[in-house]
N, CA, C and O atoms as a MOPAC input file, in Angstrom:
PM7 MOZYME 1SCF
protein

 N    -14.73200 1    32.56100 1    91.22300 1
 C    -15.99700 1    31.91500 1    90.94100 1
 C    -15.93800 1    30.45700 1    91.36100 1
 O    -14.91800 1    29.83100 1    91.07500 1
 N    -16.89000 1    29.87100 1    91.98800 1
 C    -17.01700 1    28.60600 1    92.35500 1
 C    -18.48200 1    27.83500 1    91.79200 1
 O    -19.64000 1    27.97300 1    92.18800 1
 N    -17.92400 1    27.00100 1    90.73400 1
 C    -18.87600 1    26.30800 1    90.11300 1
 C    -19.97400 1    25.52400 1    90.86000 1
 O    -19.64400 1    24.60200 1    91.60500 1
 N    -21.13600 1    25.82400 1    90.70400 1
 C    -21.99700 1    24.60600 1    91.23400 1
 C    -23.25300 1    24.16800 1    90.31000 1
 O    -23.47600 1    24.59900 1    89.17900 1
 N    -23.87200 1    23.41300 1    90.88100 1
 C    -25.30700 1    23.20800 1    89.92100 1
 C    -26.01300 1    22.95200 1    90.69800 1
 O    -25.60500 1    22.59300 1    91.80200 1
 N    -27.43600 1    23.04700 1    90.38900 1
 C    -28.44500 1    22.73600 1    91.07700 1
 C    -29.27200 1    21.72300 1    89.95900 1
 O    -28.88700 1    21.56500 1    88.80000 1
 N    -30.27500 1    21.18600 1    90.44600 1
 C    -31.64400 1    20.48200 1    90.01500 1
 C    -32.96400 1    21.36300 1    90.28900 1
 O    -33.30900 1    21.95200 1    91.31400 1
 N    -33.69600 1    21.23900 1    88.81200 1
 C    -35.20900 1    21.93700 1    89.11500 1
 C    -36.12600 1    20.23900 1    88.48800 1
 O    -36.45700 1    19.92800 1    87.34400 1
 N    -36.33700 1    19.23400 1    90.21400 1
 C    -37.00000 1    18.43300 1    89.27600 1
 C    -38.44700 1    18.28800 1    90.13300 1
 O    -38.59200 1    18.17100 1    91.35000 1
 N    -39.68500 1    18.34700 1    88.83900 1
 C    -41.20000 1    18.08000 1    89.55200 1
 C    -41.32500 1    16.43500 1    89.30700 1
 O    -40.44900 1    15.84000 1    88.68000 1
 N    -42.12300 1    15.96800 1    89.68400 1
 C    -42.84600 1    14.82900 1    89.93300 1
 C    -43.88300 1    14.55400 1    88.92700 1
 O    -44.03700 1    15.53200 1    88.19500 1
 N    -44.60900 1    13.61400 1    88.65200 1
 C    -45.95200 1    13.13400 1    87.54000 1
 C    -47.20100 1    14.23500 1    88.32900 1
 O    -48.26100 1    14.50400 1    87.76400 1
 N    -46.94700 1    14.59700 1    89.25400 1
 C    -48.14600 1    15.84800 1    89.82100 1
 C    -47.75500 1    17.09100 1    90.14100 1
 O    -48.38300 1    17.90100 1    90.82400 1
 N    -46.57500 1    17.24400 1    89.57200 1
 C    -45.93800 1    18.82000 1    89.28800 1
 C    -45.18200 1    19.44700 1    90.69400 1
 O    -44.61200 1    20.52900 1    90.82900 1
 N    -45.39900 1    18.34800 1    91.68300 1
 C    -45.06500 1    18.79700 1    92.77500 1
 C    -42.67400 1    18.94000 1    92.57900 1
 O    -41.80400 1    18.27600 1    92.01600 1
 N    -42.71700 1    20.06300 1    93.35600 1
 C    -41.35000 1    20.26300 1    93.56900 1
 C    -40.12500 1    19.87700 1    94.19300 1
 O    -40.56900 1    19.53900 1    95.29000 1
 N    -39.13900 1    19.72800 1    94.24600 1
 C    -38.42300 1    18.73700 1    94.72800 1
 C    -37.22900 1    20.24200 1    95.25500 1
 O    -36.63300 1    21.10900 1    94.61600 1
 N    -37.37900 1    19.81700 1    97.05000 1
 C    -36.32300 1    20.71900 1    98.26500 1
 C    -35.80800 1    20.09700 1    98.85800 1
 O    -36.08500 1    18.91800 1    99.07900 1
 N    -34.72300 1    20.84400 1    99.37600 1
 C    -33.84500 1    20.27500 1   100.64800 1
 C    -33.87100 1    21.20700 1   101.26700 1
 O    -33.54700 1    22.31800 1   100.84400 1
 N    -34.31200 1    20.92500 1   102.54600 1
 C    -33.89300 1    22.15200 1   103.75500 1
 C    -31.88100 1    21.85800 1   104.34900 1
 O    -31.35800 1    20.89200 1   104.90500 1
 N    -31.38800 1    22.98400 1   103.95200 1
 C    -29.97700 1    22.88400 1   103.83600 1
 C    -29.69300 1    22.67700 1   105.77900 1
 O    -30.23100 1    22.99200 1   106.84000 1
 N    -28.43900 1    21.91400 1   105.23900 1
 C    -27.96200 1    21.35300 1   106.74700 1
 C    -27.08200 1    22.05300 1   107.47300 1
 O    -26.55100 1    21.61900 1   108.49600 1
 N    -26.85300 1    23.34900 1   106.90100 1
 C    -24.85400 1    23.80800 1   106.28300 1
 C    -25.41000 1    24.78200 1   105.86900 1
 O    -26.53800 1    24.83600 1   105.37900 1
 N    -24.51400 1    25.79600 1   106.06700 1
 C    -24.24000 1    27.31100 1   105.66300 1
 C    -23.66900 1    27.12600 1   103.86800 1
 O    -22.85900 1    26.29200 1   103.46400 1
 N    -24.24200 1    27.96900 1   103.21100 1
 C    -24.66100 1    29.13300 1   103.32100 1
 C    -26.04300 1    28.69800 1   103.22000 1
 O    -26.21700 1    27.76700 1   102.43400 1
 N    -27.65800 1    29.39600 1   104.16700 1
 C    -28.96700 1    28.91400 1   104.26500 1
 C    -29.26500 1    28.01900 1   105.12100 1
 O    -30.43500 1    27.66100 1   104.99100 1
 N    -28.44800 1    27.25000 1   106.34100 1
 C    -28.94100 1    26.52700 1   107.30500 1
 C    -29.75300 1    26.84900 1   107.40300 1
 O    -29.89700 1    28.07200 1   107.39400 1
 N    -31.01300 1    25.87700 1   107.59000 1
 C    -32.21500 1    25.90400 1   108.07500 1
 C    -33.94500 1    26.21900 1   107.16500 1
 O    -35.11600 1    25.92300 1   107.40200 1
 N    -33.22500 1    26.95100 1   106.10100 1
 C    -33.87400 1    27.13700 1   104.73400 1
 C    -34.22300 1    26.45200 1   103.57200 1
 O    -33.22500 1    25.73300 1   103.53900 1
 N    -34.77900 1    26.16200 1   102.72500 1
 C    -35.11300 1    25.43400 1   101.58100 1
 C    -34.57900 1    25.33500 1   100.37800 1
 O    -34.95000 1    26.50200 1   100.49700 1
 N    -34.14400 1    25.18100 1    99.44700 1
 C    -33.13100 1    25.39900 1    98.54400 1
 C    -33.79100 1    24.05000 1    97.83800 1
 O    -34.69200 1    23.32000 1    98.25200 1
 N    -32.85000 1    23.97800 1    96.37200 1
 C    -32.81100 1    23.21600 1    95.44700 1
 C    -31.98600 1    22.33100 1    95.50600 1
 O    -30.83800 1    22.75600 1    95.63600 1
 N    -32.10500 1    21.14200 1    95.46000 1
 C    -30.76100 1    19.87700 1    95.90300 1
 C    -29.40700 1    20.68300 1    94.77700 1
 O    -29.62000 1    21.11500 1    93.64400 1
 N    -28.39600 1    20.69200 1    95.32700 1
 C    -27.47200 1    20.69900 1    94.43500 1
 C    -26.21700 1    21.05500 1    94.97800 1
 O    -26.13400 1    20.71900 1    96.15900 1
 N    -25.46400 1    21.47500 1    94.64500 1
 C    -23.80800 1    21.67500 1    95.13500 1
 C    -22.52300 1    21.87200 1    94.48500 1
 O    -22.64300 1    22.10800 1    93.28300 1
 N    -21.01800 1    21.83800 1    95.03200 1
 C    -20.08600 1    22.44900 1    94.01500 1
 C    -20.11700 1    21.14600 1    92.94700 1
 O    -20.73300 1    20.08000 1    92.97000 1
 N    -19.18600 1    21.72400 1    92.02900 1
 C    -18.93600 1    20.93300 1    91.03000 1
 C    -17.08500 1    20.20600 1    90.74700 1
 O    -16.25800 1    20.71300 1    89.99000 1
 N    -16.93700 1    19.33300 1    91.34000 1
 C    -15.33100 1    18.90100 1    92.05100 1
 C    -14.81700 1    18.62300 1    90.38100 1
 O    -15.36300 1    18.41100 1    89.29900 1
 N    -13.19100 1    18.79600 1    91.01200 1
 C    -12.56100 1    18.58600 1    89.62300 1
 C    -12.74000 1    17.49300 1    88.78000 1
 O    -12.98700 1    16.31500 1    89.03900 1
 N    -12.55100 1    18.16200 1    87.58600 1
 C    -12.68900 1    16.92200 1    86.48100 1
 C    -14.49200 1    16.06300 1    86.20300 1
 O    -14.82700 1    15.03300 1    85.61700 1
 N    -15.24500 1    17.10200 1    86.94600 1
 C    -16.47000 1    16.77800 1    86.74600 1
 C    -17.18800 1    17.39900 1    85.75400 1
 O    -17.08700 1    18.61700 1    85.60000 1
 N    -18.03100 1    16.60100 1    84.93400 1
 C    -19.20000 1    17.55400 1    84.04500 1
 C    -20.44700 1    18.21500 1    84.90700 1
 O    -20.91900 1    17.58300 1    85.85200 1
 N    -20.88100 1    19.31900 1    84.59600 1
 C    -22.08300 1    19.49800 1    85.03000 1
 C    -23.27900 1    18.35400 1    85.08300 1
 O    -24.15200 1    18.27500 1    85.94700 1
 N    -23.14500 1    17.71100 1    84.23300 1
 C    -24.33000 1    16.50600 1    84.63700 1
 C    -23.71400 1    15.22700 1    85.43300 1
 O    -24.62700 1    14.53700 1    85.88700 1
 N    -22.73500 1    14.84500 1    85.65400 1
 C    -22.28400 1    14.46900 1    86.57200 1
 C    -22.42200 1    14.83000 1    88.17200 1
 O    -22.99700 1    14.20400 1    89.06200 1
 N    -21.73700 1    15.98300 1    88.21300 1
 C    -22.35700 1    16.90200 1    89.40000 1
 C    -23.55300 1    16.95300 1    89.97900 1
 O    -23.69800 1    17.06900 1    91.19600 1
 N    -24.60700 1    16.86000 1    89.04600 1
 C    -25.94800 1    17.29000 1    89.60100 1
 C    -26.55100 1    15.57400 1    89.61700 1
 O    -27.74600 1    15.60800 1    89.91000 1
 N    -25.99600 1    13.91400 1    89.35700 1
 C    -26.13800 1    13.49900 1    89.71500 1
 C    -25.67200 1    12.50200 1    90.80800 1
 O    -26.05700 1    11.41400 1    91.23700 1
 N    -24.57000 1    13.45700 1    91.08200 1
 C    -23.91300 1    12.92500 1    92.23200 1
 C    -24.62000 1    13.59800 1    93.49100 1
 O    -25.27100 1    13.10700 1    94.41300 1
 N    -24.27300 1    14.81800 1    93.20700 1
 C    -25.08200 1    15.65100 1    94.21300 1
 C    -26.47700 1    15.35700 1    94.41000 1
 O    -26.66000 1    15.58000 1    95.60700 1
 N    -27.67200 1    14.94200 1    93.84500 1
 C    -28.88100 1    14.69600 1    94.41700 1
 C    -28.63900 1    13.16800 1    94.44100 1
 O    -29.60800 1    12.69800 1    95.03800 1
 N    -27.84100 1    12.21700 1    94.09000 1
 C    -27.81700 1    10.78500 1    95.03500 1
 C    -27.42500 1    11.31200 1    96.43700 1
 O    -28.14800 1    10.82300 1    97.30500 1
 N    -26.60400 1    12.06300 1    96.85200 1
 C    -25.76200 1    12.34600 1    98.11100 1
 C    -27.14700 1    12.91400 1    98.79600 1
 O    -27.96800 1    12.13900 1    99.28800 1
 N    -27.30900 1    14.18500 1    98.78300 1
 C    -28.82200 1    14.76000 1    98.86500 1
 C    -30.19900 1    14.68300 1    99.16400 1
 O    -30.86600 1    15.40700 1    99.90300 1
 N    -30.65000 1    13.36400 1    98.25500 1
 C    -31.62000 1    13.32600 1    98.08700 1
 C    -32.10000 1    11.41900 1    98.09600 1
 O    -33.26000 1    11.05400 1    98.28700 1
 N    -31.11100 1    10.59500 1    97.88700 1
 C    -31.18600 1     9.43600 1    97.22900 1
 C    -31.70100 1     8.96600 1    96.02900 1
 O    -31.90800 1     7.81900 1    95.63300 1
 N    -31.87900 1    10.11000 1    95.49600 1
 C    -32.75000 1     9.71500 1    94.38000 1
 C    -31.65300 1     9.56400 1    92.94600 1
 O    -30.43200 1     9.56200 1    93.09700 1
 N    -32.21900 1     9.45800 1    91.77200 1
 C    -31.56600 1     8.59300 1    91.13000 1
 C    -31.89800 1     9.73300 1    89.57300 1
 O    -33.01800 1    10.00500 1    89.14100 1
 N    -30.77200 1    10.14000 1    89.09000 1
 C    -31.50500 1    11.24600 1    88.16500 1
 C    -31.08800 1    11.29700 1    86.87000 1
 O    -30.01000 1    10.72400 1    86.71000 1
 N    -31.84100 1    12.06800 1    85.30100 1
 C    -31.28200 1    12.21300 1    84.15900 1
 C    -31.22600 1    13.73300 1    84.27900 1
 O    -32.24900 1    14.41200 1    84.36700 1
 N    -30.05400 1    14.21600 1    84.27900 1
 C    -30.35900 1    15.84200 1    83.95800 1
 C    -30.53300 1    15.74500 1    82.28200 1
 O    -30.47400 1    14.82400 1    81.46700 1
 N    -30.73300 1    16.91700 1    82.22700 1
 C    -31.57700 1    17.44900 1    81.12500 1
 C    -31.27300 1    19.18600 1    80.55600 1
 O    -30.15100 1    19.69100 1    80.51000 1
 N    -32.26900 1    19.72500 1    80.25200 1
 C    -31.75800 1    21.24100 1    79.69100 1
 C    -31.47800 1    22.19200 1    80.55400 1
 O    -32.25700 1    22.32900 1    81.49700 1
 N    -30.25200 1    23.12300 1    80.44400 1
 C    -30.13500 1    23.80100 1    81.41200 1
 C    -31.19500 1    24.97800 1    81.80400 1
 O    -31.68300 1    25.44600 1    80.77500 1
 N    -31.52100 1    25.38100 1    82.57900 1
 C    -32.64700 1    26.12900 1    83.15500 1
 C    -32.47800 1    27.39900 1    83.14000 1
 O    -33.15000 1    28.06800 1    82.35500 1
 N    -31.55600 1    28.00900 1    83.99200 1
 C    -31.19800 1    29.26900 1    83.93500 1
 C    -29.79700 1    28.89600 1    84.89600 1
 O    -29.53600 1    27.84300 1    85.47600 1
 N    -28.91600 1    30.33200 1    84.82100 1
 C    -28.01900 1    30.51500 1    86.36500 1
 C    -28.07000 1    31.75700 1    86.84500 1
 O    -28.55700 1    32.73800 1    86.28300 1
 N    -27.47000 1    31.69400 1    88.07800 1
 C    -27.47100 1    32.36000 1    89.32800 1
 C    -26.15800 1    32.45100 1    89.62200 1
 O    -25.39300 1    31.50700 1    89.42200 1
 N    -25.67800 1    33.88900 1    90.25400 1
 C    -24.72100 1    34.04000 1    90.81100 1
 C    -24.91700 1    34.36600 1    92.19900 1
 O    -25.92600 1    35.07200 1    92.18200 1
 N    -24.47300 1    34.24100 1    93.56400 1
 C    -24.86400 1    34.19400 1    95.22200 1
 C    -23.25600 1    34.19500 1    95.70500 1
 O    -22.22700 1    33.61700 1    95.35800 1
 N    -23.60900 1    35.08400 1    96.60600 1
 C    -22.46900 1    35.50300 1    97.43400 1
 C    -21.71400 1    33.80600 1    98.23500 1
 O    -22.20500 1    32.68900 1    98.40200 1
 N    -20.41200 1    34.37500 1    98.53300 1
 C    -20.35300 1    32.66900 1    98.96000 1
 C    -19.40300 1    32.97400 1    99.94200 1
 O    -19.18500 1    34.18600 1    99.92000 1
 N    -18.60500 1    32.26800 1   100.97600 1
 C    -17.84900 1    32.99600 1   102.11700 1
 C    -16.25000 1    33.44800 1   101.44000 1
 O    -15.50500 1    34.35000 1   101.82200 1
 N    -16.05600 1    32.46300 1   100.31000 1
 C    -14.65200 1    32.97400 1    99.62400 1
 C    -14.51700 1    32.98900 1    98.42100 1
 O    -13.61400 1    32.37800 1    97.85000 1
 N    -15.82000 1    34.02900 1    97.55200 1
 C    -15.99900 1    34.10000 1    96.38500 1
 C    -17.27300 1    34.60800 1    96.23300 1
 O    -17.90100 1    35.46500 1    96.85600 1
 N    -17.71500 1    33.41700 1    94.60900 1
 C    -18.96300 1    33.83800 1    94.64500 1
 C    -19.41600 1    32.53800 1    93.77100 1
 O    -18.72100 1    32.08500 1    92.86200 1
 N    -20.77000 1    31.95500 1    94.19800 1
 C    -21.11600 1    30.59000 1    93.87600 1
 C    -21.86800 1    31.42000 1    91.97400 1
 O    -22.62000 1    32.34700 1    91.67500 1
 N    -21.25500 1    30.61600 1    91.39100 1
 C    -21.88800 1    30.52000 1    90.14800 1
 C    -23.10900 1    28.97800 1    89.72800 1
 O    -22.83200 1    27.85400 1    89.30900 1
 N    -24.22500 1    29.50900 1    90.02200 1
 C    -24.84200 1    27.91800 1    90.17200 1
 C    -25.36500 1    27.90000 1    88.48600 1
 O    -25.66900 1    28.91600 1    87.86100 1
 N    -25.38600 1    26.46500 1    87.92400 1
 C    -25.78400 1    26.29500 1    86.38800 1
 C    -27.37400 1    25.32700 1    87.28800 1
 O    -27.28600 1    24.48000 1    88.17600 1
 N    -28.74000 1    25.90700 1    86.59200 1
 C    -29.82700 1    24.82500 1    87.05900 1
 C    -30.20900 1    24.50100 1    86.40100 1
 O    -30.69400 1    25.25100 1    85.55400 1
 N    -30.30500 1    22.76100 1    86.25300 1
 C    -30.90900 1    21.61500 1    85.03500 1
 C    -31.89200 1    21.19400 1    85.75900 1
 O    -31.88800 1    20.89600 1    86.95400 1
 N    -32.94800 1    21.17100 1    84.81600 1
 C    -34.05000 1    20.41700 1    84.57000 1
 C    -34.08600 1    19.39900 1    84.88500 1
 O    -34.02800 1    18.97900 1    83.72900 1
 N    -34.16700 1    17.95200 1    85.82500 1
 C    -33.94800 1    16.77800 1    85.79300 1
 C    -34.76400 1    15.82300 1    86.38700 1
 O    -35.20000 1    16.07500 1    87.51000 1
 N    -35.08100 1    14.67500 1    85.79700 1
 C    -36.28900 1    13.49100 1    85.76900 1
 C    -35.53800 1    12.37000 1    86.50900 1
 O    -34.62500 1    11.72200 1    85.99700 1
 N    -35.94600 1    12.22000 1    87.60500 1
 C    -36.20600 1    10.87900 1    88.67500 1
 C    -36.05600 1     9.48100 1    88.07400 1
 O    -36.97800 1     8.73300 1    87.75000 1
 N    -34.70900 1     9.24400 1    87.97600 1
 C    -35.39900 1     7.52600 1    87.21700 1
 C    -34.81400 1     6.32100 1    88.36200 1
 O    -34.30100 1     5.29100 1    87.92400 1
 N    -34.95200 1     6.57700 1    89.96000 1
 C    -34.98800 1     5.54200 1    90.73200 1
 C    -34.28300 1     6.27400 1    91.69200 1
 O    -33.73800 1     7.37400 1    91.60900 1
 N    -34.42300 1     5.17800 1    92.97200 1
 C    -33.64500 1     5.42300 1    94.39200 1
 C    -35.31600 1     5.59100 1    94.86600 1
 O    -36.37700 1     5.59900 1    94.24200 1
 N    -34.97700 1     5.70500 1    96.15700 1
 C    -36.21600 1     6.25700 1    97.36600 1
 C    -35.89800 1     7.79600 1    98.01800 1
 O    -34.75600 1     7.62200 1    98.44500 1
 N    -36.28000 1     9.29500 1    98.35900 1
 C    -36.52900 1    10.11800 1    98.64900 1
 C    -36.46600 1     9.98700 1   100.41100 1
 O    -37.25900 1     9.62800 1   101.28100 1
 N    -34.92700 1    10.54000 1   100.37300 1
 C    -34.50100 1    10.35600 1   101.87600 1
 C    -33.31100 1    11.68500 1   102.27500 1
 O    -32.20000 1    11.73100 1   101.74700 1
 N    -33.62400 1    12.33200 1   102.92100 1
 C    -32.23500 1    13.15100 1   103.38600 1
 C    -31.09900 1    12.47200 1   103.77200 1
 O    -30.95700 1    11.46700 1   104.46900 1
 N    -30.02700 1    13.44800 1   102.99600 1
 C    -28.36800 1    12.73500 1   103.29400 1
 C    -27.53100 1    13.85600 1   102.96800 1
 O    -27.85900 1    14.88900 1   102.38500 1
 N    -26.34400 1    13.50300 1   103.44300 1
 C    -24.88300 1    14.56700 1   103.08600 1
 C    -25.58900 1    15.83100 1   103.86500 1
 O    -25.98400 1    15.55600 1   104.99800 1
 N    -25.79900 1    17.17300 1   103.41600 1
 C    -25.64900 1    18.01500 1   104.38200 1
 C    -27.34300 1    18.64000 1   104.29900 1
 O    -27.85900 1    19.67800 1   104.71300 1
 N    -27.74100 1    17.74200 1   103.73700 1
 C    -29.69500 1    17.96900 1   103.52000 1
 C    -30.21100 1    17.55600 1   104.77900 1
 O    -30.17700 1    16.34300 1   104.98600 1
 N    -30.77700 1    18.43600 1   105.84900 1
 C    -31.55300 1    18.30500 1   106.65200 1
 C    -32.88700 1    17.20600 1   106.47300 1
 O    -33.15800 1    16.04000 1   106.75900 1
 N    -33.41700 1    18.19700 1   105.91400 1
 C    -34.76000 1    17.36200 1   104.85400 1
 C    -34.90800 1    17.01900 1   103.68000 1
 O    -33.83600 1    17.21400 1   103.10600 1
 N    -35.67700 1    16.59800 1   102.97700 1
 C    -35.76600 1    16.55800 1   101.40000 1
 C    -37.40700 1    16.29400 1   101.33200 1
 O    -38.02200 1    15.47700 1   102.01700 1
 N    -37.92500 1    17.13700 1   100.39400 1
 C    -39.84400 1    16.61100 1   100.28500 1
 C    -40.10200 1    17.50700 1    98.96600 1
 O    -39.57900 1    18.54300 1    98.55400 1
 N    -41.09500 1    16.69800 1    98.49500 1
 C    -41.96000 1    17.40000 1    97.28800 1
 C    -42.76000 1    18.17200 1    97.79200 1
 O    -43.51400 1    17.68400 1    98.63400 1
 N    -42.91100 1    19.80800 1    97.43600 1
 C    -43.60300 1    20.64700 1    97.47400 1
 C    -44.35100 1    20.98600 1    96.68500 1
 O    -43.84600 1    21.26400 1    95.59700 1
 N    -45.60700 1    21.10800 1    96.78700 1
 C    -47.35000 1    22.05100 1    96.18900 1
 C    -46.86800 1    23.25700 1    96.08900 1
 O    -45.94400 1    23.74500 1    96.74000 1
 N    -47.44900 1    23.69700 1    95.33600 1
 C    -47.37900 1    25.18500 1    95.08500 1
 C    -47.99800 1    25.97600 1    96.41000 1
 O    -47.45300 1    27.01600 1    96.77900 1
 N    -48.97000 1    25.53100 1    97.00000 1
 C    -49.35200 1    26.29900 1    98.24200 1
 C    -48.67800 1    26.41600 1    99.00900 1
 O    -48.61600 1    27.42100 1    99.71700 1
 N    -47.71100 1    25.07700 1    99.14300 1
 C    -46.63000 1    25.12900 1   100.39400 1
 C    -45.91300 1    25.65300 1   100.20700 1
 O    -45.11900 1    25.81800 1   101.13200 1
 N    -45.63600 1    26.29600 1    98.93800 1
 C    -44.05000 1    26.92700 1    98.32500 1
 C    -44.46000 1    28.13500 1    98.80700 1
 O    -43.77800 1    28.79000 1    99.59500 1
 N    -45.72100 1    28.54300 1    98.31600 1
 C    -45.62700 1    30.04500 1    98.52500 1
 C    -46.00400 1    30.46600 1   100.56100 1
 O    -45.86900 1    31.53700 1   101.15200 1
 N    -46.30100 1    29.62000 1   100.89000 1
 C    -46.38700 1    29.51500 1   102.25600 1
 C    -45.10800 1    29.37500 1   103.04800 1
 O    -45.07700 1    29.90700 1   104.15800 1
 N    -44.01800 1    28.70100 1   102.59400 1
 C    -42.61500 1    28.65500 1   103.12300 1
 C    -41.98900 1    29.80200 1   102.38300 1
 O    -40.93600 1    30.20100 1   102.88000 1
 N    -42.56600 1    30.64900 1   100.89700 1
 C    -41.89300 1    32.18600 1   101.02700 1
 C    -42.55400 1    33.10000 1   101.70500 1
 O    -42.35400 1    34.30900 1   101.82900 1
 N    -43.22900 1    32.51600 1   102.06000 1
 C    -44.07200 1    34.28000 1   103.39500 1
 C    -43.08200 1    34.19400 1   104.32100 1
 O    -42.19400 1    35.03700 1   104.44800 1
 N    -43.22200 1    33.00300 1   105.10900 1
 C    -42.54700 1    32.88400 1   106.19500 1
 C    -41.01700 1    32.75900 1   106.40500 1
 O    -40.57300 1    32.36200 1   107.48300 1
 N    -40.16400 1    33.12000 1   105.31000 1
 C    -38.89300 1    33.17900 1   104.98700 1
 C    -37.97100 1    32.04700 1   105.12400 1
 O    -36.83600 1    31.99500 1   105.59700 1
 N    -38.94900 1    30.88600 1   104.44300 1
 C    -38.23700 1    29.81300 1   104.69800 1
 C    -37.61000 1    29.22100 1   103.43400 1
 O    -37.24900 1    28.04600 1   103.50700 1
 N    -37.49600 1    29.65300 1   102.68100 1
 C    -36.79100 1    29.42300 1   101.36200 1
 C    -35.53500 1    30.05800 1   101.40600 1
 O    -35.53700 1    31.11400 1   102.03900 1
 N    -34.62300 1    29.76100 1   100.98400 1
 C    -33.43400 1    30.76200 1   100.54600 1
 C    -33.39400 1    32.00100 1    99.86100 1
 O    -34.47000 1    32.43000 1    99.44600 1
 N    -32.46900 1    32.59400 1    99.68100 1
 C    -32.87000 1    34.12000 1    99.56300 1
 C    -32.91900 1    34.12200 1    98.01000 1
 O    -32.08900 1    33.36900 1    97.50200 1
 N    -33.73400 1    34.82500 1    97.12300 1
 C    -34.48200 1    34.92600 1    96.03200 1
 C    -34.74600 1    33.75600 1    95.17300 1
 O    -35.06000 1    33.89800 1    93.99100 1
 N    -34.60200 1    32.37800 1    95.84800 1
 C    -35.56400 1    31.31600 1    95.22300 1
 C    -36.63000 1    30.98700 1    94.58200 1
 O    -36.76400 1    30.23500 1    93.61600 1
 N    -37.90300 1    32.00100 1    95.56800 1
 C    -39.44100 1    31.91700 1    94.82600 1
 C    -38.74600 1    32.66700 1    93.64800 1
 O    -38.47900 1    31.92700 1    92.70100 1
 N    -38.40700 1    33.93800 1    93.50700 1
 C    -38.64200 1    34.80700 1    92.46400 1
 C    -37.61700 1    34.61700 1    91.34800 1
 O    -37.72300 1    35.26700 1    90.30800 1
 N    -36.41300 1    33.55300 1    91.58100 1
 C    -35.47700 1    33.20700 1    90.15900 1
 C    -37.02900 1    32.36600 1    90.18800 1
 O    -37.87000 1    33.08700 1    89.65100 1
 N    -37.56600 1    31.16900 1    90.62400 1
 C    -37.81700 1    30.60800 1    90.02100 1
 C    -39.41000 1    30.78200 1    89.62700 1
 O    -40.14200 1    29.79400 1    89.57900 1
 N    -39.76100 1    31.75300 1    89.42400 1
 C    -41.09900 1    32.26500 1    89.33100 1
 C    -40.29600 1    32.59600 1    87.87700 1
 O    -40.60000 1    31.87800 1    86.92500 1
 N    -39.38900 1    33.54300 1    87.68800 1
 C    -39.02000 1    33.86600 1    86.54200 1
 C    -38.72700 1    32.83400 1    85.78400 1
 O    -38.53600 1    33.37000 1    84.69300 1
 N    -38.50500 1    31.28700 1    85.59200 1
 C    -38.09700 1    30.56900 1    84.98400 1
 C    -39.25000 1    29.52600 1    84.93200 1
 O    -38.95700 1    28.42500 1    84.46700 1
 N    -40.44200 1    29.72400 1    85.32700 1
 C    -41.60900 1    29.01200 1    85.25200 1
 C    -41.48100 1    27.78600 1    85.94800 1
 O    -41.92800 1    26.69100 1    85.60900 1
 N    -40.81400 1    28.08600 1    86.97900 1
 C    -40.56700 1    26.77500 1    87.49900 1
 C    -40.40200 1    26.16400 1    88.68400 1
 O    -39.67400 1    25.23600 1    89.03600 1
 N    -41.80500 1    27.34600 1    89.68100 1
 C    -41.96100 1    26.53400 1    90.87500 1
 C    -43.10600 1    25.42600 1    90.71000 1
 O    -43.39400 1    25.31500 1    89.51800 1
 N    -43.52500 1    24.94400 1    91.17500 1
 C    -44.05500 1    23.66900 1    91.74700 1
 C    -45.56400 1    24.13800 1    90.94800 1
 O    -46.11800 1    25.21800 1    91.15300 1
 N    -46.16000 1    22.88200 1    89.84200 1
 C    -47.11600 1    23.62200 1    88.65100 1
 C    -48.34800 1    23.30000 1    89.90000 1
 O    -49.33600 1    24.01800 1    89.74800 1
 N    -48.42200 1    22.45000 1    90.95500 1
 C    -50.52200 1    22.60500 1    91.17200 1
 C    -49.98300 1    23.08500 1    92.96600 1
 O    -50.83200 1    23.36100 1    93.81300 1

């Protein structure tokens, strides 16, 4: 098992917060900022190291969300996803994030038609109430 975490964080207009991954596993796809979890780290540590690296942004995690288990090339990624609120930096791609942008709910479900999300993203997070609220 290989620990990771992710971030589920919206904005003051509910909009969603992606990275189009830079790096396998999902080059080219949309995903949730996040990544492994290195030794001697806490999970909330992790998830704000990983979206400074990520994302530039500046974060409080918060309650854990749900997890996910995903195939991985020498194992299997165990991801923990927190809830987490923006409290500074500017919204810039970095480390192995292609892109980074707040997503509408229209665009979300428009980048899952077209298979541009990672593989069962909309639907963990449909189950956890927690794609992108307008």
């Amino acid at each position: 098992m290989i620990r990771c975490v992710g971030a589920i964080v919206h904005d003051a207009a509910g909009l969603l917060l992606l990275i189009k991954r830079g790096s396998e596993p999902g080059r080219g796809r949309w995903s949730l900022p996040g990544g492994r979890v290195e030794p001697g780290e806490t999970d909330s540590e992790a998830v704000v190291r990983e979206l400074q690296e990520e994302t530039g942004l500046d974060v409080r995690p918060g309650e854990l969300i749900g997890s996910v288990r995903r195939p991985a090339p020498s194992g299997v990624f165990e991801i923990f996803d927190y809830a987490c609120v923006v409290v500074g930096g500017s919204l810039r791609a970095g480390d192995d994030a292609a892109d980074a942008d707040w997503v509408n709910l229209t665009d979300f479900d428009t980048m899952e038609r077209h298979g541009e999300l990672v593989d069962e993203l909309a639907t963990t997070l449909r189950e956890w109430r927690a794609v992108p609220r307008h």
